[in-house]
C-alpha positions in Angstrom: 9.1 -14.3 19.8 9.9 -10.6 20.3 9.1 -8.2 17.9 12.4 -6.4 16.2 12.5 -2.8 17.1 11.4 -1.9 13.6 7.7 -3.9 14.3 7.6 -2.4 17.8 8.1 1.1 16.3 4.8 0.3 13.5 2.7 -1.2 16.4 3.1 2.3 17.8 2.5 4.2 15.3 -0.6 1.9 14.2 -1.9 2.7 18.2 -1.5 6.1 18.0 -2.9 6.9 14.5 -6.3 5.4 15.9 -6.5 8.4 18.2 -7.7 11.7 16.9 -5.5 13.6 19.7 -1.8 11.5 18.5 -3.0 11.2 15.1 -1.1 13.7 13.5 2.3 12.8 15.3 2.0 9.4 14.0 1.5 11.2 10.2 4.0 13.2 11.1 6.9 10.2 11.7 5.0 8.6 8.5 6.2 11.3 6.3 9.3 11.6 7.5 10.0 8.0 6.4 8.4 8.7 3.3 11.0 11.8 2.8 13.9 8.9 3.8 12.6 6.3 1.2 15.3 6.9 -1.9 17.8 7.0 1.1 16.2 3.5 2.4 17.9 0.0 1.7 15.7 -2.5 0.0 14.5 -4.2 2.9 14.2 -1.3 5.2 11.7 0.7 1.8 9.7 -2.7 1.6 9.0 -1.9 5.7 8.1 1.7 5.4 6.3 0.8 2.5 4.4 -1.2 4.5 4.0 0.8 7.6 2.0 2.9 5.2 -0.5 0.1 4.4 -1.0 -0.6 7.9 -1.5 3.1 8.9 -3.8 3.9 6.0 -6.1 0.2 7.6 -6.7 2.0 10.5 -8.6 5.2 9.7 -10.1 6.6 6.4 -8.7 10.1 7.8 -5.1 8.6 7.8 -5.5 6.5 4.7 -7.2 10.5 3.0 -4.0 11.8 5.0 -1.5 9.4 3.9 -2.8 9.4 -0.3 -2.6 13.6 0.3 1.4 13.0 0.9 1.6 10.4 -1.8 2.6 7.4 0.4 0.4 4.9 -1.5 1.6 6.3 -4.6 5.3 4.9 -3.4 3.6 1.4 -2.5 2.2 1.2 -6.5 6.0 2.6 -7.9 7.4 -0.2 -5.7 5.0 -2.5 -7.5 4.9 -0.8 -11.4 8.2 -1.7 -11.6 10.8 -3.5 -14.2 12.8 -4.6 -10.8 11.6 -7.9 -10.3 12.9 -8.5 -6.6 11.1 -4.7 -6.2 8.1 -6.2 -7.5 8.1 -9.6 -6.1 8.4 -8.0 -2.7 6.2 -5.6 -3.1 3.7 -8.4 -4.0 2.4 -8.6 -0.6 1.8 -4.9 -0.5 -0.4 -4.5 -3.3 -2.1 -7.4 -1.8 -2.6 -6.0 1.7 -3.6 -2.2 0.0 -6.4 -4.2 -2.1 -7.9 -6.0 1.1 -9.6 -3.1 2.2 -12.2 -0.8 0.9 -9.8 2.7 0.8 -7.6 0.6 -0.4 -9.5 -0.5 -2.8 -10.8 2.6 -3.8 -7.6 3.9 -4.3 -6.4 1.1 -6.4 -9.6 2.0 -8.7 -8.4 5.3 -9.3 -5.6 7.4 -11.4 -5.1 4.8 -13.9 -3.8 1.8 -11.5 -6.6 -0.9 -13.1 -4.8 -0.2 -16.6 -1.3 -0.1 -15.0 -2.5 -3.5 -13.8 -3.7 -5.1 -17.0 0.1 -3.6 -18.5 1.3 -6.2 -16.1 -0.5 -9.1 -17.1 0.4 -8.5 -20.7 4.1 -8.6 -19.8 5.1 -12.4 -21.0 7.7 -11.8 -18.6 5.7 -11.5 -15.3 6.5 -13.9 -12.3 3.5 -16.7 -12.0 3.1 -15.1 -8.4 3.1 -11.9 -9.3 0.7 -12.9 -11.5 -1.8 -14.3 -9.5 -2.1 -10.8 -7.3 -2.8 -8.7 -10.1 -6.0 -11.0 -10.8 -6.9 -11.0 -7.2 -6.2 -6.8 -6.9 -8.1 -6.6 -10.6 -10.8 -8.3 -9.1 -11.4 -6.8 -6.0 -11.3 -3.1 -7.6 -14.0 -4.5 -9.8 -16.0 -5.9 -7.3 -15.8 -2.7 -5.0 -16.7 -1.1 -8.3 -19.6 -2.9 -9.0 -20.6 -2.2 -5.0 -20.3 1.4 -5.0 -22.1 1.7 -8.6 -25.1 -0.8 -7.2 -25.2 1.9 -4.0 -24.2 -1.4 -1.6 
């Protein structure tokens, strides 16, 4: 199967952000989605939002580069959210930013872990939705525990 033009346009970016000479171009088209987001359908947000993810896997320097703009800061207001099809797709997000360690270490930080909790206390929250929060919850813990034990 082909990829769409949108997937094509990520794989780029993802190939050129792993060299230090193209790196900043790649930020560069990264933050000019991020200015487009409020401008962004719902579908075409959840992709940027995701391109972010992906970029900030490849590098610590990007990931550094892409929290300095705030990108990842978009992916947790997609998530910390009363819009339920927002959250719902932004499920897999959240559970892509917490399967690596920046990632990780960035869900730790600026009050996320609480913002977190706030969700499981909601007697509203999807079952699904749910089920990540434990999972992110758990792995900012463990990553916790790891840096604190000097792993």
């Amino acid at each position: 199967e082909e990829p769409s033009p949108a997937e094509a346009a990520a794989a780029v970016l993802r190939a050129s952000a792993r060299w230090p000479g193209s790196r900043e171009a790649s930020l560069a088209a990264a933050e000019r989605v991020q200015q487009r987001l409020n401008t962004l359908n719902d579908v075409q947000r959840i992709r940027a939002l995701s391109l972010f993810v992906e970029l900030g896997r490849v590098d610590v320097a990007v990931f550094d580069a892409l929290e300095q703009r705030g990108a990842f800061g978009e992916v947790i207001g997609a998530f910390i959210t009363d819009d339920i099809l927002l959250k719902l797709n932004a499920v897999e997000l959240m559970d892509a930013l917490g399967s690596y360690p920046a990632g990780q270490d960035f869900l730790s930080r600026n009050g996320t872990p609480e913002k977190l909790v706030r969700d499981l206390e909601d007697p509203c929250c999807d079952p699904s939705v749910r089920l990540c929060v434990v999972r992110l919850i758990g792995l900012v813990l463990r990553r916790g525990a790891r840096s604190l034990s000097g792993f």
